[in-house]
C-alpha positions in Angstrom: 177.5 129.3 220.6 177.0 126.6 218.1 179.6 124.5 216.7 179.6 122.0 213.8 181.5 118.7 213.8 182.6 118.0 209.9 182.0 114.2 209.1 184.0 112.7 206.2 184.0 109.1 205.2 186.9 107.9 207.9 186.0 110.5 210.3 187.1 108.9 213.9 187.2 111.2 216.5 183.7 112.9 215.5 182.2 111.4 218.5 184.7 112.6 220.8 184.6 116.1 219.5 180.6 116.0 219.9 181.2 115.1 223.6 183.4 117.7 224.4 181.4 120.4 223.4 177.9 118.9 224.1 179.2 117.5 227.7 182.0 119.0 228.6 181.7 122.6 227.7 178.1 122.5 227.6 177.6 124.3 224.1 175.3 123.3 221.2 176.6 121.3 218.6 175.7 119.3 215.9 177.2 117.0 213.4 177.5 118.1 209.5 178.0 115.6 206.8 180.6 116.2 204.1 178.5 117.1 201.3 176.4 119.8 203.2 176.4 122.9 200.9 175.9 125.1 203.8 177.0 125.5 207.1 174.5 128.8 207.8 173.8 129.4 211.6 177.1 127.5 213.3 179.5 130.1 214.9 182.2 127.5 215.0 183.8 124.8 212.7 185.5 122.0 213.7 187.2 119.0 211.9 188.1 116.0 213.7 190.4 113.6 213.3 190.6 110.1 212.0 191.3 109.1 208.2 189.1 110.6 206.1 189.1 109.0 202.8 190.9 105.9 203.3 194.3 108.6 204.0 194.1 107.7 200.1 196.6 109.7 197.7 197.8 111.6 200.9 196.3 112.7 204.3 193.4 114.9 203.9 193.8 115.2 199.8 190.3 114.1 199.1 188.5 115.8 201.9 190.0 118.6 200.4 187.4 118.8 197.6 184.6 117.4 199.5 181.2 119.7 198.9 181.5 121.1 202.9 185.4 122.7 202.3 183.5 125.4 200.2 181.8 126.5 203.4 184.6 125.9 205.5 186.4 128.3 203.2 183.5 131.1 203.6 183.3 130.2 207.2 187.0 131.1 208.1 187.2 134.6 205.7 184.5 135.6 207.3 186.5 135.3 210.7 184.8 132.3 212.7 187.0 130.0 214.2 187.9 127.0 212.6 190.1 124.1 214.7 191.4 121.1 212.7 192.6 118.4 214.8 194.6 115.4 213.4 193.6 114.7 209.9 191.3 117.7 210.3 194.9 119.8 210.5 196.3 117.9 207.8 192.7 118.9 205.7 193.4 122.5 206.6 196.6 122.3 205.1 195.5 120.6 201.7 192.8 123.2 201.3 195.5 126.0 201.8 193.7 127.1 205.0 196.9 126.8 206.9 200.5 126.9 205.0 203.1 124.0 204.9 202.7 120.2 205.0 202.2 117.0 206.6 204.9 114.4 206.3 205.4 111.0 208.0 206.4 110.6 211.4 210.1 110.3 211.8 210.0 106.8 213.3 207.6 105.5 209.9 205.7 104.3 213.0 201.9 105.4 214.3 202.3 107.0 217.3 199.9 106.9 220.0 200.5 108.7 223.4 200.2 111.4 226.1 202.8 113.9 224.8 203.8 117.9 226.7 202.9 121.0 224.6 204.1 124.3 225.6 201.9 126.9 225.3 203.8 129.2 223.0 200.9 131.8 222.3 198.3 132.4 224.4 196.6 136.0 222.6 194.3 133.8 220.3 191.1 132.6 220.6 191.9 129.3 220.8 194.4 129.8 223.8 192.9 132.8 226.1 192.5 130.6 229.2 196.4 129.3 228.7 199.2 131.3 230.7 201.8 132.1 228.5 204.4 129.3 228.1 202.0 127.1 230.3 203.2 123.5 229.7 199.6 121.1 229.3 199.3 117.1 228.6 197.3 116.4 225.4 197.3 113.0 223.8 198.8 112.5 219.8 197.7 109.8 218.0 199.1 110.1 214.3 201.1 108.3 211.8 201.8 111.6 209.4 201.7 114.0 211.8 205.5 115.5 210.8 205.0 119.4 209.7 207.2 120.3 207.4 207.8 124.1 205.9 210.4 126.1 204.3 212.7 128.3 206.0 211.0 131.5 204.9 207.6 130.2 206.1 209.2 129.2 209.5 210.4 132.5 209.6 207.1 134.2 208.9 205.4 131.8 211.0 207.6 133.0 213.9 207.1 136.6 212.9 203.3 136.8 212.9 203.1 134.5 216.1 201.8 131.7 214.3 203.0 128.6 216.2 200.4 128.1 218.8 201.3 125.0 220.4 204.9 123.5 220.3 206.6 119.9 222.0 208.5 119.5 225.1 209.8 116.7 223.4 209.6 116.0 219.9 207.2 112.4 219.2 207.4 112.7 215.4 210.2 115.3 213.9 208.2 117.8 213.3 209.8 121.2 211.9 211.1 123.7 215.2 209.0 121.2 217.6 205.4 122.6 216.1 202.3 121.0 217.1 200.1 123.5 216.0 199.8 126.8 213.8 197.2 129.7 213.4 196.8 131.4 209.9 197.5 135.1 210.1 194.3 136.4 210.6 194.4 133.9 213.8 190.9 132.5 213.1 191.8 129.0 212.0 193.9 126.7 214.1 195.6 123.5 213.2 197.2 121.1 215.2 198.1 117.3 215.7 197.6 117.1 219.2 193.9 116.0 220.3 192.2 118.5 223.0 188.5 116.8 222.7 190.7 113.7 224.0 191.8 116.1 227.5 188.8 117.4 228.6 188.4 115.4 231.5 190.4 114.1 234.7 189.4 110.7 234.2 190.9 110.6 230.3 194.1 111.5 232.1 194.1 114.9 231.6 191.7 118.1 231.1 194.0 120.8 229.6 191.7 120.1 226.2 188.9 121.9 227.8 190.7 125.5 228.2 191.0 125.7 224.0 187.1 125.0 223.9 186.4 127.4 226.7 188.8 129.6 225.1 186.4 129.9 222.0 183.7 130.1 223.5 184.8 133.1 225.8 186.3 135.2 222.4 183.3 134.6 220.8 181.0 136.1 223.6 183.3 138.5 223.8 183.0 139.6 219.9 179.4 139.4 220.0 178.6 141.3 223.2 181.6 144.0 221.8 179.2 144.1 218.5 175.6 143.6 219.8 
């Protein structure tokens, strides 16, 4: 399988994504620059986190229109899986990949820590390898990472099994405790926490690796299904 590792101007936690796949799971990747008109022959998209763009106007606003998003677009109606992490969630949702919004954290503060998800659905491709309701240690590191919807999203959100990835305890008021949300079609997965930062014991944690694995595993799965 081989992924691509969207670089914007700001991009951070590019490096950290690379690792995790090239070292950790042991996949090809490569990185992609932001005005790349085609992402042709990668079977998996991810945006990292960081502050693309300065953060200017608000998180992710600019990326939005960078050349890349077209092929992002293509990449996830055409059912490959797409993870945004961070500012790559907050991307997702200005490109109206993913519904709702990112506002700032509760506290007005950055917020930089080891935080408990719960594992709310595990019958995605991001989430496979999860038990359902398993409770795993990922690291947040956001200043706007507050996800905000209206009640009738919530509600279809909840319906369609679209909240992946929720907090034990809630770092920065985020709507119903979400840390992460699928689109419908359950290709595209968005979320504040950072797995490429939990794929190892000696960062504290490794319960990052299983949403990589995860992919990988429902992508072999669909091709040798297909082939």
């Amino acid at each position: 399988m081989k992924f691509a590792v969207i670089v914007f101007p700001g991009s951070n936690c590019d490096v950290d994504m690379y690792h995790s796949i090239k070292d950790e799971l042991g996949e090809e990747v490569e990185y992609v620059w932001h005005d790349t008109e085609s992402l042709e022959g990668f079977d998996g998209i991810l945006l990292p986190g960081g502050f693309s763009y300065g953060d200017y106007l608000r998180t992710g606003a600019i990326a939005r229109f960078s050349k890349v998003m077209k092929e992002v677009v293509k990449a996830a109606e055409a059912g490959k899986p797409v993870l945004g992490v961070c500012n790559g969630f907050q991307i997702l949702l200005e490109a109206g990949l993913l519904p709702g919004a990112m506002r700032r954290n509760e506290s007005l503060s950055f917020i930089c820590k080891p935080v408990e998800l719960i594992v709310e659905n595990n019958q995605t491709m991001f989430t496979a390898e999860y038990q359902p309701g398993e409770s795993i240690t990922i690291p947040v590191a956001h200043g706007e990472g507050n996800y905000y919807c209206d009640e009738e999203m919530l509600e279809k959100l909840r319906a369609n099994n679209q909240i992946v990835f929720t907090y034990q305890q809630n770092p920065n008021g985020s709507l119903a405790d979400i840390a992460g949300i699928t689109n419908e079609k359950g290709n595209v997965l968005g979320m504040m926490p950072h797995p490429e930062r939990a794929v190892d014991g000696l960062l504290g944690s490794a319960d990052g690796l299983k949403l990589f694995q995860s992919i990988v595993k429902s992508w072999r799965e669909a091709h040798v299904v297909n082939a």
